[in-house]
N, C-alpha and C positions, 0 to 999 in steps of 0.2 A: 531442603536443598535438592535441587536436581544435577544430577551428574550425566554429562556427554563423554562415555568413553571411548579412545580410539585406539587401534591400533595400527600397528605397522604400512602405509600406508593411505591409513583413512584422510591423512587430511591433505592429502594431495587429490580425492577425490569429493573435498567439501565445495562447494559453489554458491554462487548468488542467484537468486530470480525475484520474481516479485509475480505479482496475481490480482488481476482486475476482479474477479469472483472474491477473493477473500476481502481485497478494499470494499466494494460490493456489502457483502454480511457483516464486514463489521464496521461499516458506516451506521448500522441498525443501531449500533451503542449508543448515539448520538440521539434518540429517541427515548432511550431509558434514560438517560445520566447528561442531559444539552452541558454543565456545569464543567465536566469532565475535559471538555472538545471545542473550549475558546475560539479554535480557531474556523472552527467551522459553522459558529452560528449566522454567518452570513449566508451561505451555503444553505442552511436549515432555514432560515426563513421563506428563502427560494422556494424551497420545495415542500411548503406545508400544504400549498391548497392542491397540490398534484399528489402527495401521497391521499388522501380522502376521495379518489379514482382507485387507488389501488384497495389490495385483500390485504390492509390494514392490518385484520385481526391475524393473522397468519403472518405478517409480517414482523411484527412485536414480540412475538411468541420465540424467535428464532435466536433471541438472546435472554437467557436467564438474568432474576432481577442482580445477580454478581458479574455480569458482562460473561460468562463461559459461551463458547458458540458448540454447536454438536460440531465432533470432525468431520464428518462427514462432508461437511458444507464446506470445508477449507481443503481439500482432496492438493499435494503436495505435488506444484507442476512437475510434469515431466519436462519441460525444456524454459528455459534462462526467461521466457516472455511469450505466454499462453495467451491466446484469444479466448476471451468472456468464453463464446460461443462452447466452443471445446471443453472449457472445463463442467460449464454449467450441463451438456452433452455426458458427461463423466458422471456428476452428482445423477443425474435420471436414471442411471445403469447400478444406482449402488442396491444390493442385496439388502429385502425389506428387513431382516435383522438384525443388518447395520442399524439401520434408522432407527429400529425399537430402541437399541441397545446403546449407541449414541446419546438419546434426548434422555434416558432414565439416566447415563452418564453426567450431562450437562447439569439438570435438573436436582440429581444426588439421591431423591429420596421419589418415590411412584407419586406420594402426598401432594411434592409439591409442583408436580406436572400440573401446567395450565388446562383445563378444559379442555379447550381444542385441540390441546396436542393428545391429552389421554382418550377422548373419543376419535381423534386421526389414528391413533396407534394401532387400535381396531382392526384396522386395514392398514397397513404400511403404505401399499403401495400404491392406492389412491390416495392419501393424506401424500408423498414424494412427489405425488404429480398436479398436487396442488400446488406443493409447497416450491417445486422449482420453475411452475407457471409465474408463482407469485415474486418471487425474485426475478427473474425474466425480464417481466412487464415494470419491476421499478429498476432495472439497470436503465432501459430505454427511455424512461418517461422522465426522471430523475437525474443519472448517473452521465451518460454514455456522449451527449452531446456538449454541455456547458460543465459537469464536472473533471470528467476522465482526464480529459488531455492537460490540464493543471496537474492534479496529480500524476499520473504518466509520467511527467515532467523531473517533478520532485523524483520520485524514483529513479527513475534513469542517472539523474544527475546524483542520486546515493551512491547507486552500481560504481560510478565512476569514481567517486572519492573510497571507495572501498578497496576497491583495484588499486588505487594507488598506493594508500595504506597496507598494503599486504605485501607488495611491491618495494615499499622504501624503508616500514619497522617492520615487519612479521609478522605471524600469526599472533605475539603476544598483545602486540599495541593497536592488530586489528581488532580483537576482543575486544580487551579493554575499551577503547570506543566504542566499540557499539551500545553498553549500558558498563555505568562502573561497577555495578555489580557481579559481574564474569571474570571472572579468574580463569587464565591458563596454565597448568599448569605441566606440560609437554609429552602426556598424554591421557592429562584428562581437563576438560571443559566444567568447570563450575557455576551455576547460579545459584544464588540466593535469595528466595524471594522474600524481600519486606515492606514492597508498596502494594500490595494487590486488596480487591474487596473482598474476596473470600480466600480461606486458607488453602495453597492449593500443595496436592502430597507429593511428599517426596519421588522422585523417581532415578532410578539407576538406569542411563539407556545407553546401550553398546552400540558404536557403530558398525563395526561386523561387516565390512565393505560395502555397506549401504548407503555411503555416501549422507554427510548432515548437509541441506539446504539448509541456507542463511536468505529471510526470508524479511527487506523493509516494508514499513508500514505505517503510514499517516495515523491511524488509530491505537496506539499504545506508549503509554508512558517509563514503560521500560519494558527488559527484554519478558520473552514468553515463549512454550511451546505447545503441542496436541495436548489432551488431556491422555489419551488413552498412549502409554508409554511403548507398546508394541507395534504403532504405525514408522511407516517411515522417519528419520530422524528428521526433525524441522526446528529451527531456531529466528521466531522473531523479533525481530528488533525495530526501537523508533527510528525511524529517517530523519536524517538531517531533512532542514530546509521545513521540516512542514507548517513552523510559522508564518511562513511566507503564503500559506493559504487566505487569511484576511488581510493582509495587505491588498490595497489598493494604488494602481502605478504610480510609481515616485514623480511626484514635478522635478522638472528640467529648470534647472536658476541659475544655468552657467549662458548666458547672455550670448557668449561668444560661439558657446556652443552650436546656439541655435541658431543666430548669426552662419554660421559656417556651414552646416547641416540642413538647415531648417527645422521645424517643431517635432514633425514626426519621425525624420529621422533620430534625430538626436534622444526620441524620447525612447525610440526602439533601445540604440546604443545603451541608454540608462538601465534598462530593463535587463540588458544579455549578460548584465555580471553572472549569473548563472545558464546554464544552457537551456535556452527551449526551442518547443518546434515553432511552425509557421499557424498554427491552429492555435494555440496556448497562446502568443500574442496576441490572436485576433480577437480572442477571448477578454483576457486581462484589458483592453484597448476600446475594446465594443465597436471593433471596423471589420472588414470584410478581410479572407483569407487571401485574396487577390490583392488589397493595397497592399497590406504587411509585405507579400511575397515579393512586390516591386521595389520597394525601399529596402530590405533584407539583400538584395543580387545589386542594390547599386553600394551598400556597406561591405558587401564581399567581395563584388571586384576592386576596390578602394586599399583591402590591406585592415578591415578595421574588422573584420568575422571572419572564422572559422568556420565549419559544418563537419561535420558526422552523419554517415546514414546507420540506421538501425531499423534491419526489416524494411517496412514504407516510411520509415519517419524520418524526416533530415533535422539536426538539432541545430542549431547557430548558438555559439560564443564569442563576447569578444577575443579579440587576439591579444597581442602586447604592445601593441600598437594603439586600438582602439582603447584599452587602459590609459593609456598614458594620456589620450585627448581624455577622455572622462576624466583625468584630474586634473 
């Protein structure tokens, strides 16, 4: 069992973020265990003959054969919505004893260190700068263009059901959603873990005005945190919504609809049951961010979308309005 203990004001200091570097590393799961990550094997076929450009071997190595990632490589934002850039900037800067100390953590046993990591070890700090060239160059080649902004999406649109929920039942029934394995218990935080591939130990961790990040994540089938119990407090959890990664855009079969809209708009409308940006459409769509962006500003002067900025990003939802034509 792991226990998140709080005190007297810690959980007014608990928050949400999420982290394109951690989606990032532990997309790699996805390479041990495809069986695991249904929803991403469309995704993964995408990208087989572009990872065989990348340092593969170094690549593989960065998840233990029980999915543990070193912490190091998941470093706990500092703020609600981190650029790649910056965190992966963070991981270069980590003290080469972290790294040692880390992958023999992940690992469990010196034996069962892969090769390459036991001769990288040798030298930390050239094996660090291998190894965060080598995620780097598969954020951009892989991740960053046709994957992110889907996921992005998913995320954001967590953050906002979360909010709500904390909002209209509490911290208890926030919990409890996230994995029903979490008990709260009004000042202490319980897991229990009994879906995982390896046994993972118990830990007591105090929050101590350190604030716990609550932290969603396309890649986990219930909740999780660091291995090592002394880092900043971090609690992850699945996202809603990440089914929605192999789906492909629903057809429009409301006649009238598309009668009244025409195809593309209508087919936009069908799509904004959940929120996304103008990039994430164009995606899902396979058309250019300039048509969406014009059919998008003639649904919203209409009454039928919403929008949100966040940072650069504007998200479109239907309203209650455009609900109602959708059914």
């Amino acid at each position: 069992m792991i226990e998140f203990r709080f005190a007297v004001g810690d959980l007014a200091t608990t928050s949400f973020a999420y982290s394109p570097l951690q989606e990032a590393v532990f997309s790699l799961r996805c390479l041990h265990d495809p069986a695991r990550y249904p929803h991403h094997r469309p995704w993964l076929r995408r990208i087989r003959p572009r990872l065989e450009t990348l340092d593969h071997e170094m690549l593989t190595v960065l998840i233990a054969p029980w999915l543990w990632v070193p912490d190091f490589l998941t470093p706990r934002p500092a703020r609600a919505r981190p650029a790649f850039a910056d965190e992966l900037d963070e991981v270069r800067r980590t003290p080469p004893d972290v790294v040692t100390a880390d992958f023999r953590a992940t690992y469990r046993t010196d034996d069962a260190l892969p090769p390459v990591v036991a001769r990288g070890l040798a030298d930390p700090a050239a094996f660090l700068a291998r190894l965060t060239d080598a995620v780097g160059a598969y954020w951009h080649t892989c991740l960053h263009d046709s994957w992110w902004p889907r996921v992005q999406s998913i995320l954001e649109a967590d953050l906002a059901h979360q909010a709500r929920a904390l909002a209209e039942q509490g911290a208890a029934a926030l919990f409890a959603g996230l994995d029903s394995r979490l008990v709260w218990t009004g000042d202490q935080l319980r897991l229990t873990r009994t879906r995982d591939t390896a046994p993972w130990p118990p830990a007591d961790i105090r929050i101590a005005g350190r604030g716990l990040v609550l932290m969603p994540t396309v890649f986990a089938r219930g909740a999780q945190t660091v291995i090592d119990p002394s880092r900043p407090p971090v609690l992850i959890y699945p996202a809603r919504g990440r089914a929605t990664l192999s789906e492909a855009p629903p057809p429009v079969t409301d006649r009238a609809l598309i009668r009244l809209l025409g195809r593309p708009r209508a087919r936009l409308l069908s799509l904004l049951a959940e929120p996304a940006s103008t990039t994430e459409l164009a995606h899902r769509l396979n058309v250019t961010p300039g048509a969406v962006s014009q059919h998008l500003a003639v649904l919203y002067d209409a009454g039928l979308l919403s929008r949100t900025r966040s940072g650069r990003t504007v998200r479109y939802a239907r309203t209650a309005l455009g609900d109602e034509l959708c059914r």
